[in-house]
C-alpha positions as CSV (number, residue, x, y, z in Angstrom):
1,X,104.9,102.6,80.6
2,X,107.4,102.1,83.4
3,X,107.9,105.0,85.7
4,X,110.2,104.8,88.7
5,X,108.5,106.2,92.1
6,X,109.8,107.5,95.6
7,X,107.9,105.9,98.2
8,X,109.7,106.2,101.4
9,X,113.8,107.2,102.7
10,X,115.4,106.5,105.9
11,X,118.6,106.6,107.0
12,X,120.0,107.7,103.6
13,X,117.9,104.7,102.1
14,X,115.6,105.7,99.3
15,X,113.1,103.1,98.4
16,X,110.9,103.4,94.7
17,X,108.6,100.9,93.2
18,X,108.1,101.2,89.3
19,X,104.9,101.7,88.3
20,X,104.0,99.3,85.3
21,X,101.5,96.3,84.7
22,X,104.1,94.2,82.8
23,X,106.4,93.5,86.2
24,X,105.0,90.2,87.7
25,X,106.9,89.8,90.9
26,X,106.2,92.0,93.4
27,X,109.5,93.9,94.7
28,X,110.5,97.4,95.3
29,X,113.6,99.2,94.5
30,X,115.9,100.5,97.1
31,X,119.1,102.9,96.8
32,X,122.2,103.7,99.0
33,X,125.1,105.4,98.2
34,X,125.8,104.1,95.0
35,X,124.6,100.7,95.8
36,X,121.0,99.6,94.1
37,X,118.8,96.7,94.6
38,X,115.7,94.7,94.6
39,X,113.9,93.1,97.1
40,X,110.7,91.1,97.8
41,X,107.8,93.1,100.1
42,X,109.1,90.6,102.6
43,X,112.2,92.7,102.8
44,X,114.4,89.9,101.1
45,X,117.3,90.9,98.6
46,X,116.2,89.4,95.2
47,X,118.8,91.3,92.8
48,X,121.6,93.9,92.8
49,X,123.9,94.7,96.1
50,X,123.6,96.5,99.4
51,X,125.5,96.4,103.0
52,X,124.3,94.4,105.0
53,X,123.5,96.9,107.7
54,X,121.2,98.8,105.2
55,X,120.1,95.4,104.3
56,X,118.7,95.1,108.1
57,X,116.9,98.1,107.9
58,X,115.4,97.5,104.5
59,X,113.9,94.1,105.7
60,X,112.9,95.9,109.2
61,X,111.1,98.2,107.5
62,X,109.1,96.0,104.6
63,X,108.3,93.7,107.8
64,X,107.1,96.8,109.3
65,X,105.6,98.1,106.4
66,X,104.3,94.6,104.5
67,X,100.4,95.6,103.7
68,X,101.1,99.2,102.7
69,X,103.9,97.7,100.2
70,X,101.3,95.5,98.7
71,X,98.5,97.8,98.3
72,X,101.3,100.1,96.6
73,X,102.1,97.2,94.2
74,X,98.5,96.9,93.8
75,X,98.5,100.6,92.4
76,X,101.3,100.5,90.6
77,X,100.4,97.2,88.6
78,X,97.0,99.2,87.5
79,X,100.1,102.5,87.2
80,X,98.2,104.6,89.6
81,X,99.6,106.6,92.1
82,X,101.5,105.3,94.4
83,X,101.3,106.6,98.5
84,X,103.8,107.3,100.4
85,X,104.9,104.5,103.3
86,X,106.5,106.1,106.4
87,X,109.7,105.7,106.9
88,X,111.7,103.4,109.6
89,X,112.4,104.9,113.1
């Protein structure tokens, strides 16, 4: 079953990973006023639309962030819960 879950926010950024063992590619989910998009746990845009400044922090932070992302994707493949990543600073 595909469940949609918060992992982290900054800056008015909120970033989710689905939880579901059918999803191959490993991405996350991140949200902006209105705009939506996918990216790779190496921070890269993959699908959908976001400034670029957010962009820039969004890649920042999965650089940042890049082994906690995959050992959430890890989870969320097997749909266990997911941990929180802190956020960028």
């Amino acid at each position: 079953m595909k469940d949609l879950h918060a992992i982290s926010m900054f800056y008015g950024i909120l970033i989710r990973v689905y939880t579901d063992n059918s999803i191959k590619v490993p991405h996350f989910h991140a949200s902006y006023r209105g705009y939506n998009a996918a990216f790779g746990l190496d921070g890269q845009l993959v699908d959908g639309e976001m400034p670029a400044k957010q962009q820039a922090y969004i890649k920042a932070w999965a650089l940042l962030r890049e082994e906690e992302l995959f050992a959430n994707w890890t989870l969320a493949l097997r749909e266990e819960k997911l941990h929180d990543i802190a956020p960028l600073r």
